[in-house]
N, C-alpha and C positions, 0 to 999 in steps of 0.2 A: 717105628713110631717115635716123633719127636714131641719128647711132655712140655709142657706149662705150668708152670707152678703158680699156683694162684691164693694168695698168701694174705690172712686177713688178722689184723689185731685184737686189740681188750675191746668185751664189750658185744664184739660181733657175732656173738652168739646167739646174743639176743636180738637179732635183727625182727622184724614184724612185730616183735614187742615189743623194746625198747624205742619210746619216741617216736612212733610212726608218723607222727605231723611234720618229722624229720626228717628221718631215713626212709621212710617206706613201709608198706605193709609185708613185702617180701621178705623170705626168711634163707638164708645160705643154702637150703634145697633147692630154691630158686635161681640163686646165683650159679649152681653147681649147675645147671639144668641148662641156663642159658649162655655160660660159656661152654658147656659141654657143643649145644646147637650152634654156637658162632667159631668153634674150630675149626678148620680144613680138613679132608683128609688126611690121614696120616700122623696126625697130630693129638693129643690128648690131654685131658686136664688131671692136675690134681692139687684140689683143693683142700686148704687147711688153715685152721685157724686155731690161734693159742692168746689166753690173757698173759701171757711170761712172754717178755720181753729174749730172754736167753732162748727160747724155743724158737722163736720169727729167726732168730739170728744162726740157730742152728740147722734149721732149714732153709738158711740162704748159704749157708758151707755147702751144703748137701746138693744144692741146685747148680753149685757148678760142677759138678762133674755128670750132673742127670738130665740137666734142663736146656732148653736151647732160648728159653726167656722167663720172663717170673712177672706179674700181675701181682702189686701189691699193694691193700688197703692197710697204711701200720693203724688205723683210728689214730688215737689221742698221742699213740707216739712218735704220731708225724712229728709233733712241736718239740719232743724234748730227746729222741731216741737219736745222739751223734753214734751211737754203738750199731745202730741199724744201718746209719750212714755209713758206717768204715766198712761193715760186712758188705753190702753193696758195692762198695768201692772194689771190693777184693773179685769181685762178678763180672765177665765180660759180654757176654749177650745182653742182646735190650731189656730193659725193667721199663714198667711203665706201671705210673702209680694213677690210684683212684680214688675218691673221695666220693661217697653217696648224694649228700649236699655241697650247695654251692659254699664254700668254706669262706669265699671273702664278702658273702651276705651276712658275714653271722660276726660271734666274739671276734675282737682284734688279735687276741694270742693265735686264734686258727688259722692267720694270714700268713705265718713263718712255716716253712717246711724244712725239716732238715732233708729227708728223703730226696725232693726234689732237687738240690745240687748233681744229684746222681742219675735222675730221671729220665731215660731220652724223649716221653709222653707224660702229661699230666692233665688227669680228665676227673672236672667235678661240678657235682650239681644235675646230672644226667641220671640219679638212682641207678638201679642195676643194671641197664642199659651200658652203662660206662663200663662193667667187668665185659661186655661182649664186642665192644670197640675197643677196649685194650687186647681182647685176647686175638679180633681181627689183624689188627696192626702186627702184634709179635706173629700172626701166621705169615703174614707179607714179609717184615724185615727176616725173619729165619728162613722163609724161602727161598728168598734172594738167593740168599749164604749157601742153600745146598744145603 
């Protein structure tokens, strides 16, 4: 089996609660549910989500030697997290980042990703739909690869 690491930031926890005229009514069970249903065979998710920023980062160590690609929503530390960016940096299968909302509808701070320098996909504004087209895409690029 080749995992997915599907990696969510602060805040994510409360998805379906927090903001739903934003994010959505769905809650990470949902997310867990519907990239579970958009992986290939052979392939498997595992979902996780931390407010610590040292944790996202310690589970992107941990993803390279377990993962064959990473699915990551940092939230709010897309903007300020260069720590997230270097651990990414240090990761060679595809990442591909997600955003619930359309992020360049909204505040002008949301416009900047650091993430993104690193990103080979970036998909936002699609709600949870977007975790199962990222998780689509990493089954195609890791298939490719064997």
């Amino acid at each position: 089996m080749k995992t997915i690491y599907v990696l969510n930031g602060p805040n994510l926890n409360l998805l379906g609660k927090r903001q739903p005229e934003i994010y959505g009514h769905e809650t990470l069970d949902d997310v867990a549910r519907i990239c579970a249903a958009a992986a290939d065979p052979g392939f498997e998710i595992r979902l996780e989500q931390s407010n610590h920023e040292g944790v996202l980062i310690d589970w992107i160590h941990e993803a390279r030697e377990a993962s064959c690609g990473i699915v990551i929503n940092p939230a709010a530390l897309t903007h300020s997290s260069i720590a997230i960016l270097d651990a990414l940096n240090a990761y060679d299968p595809p990442v591909i980042e997600v955003h619930l909302s359309q992020v360049h509808k909204r505040e002008s701070f949301r416009h900047h990703s650091f993430v993104s320098r690193r990103a080979d996909g970036v998909i936002a504004g699609l709600g949870i739909e977007g975790y199962a087209a990222a998780v689509r895409r990493i089954c195609q690029l890791a298939g490719a690869k064997g």
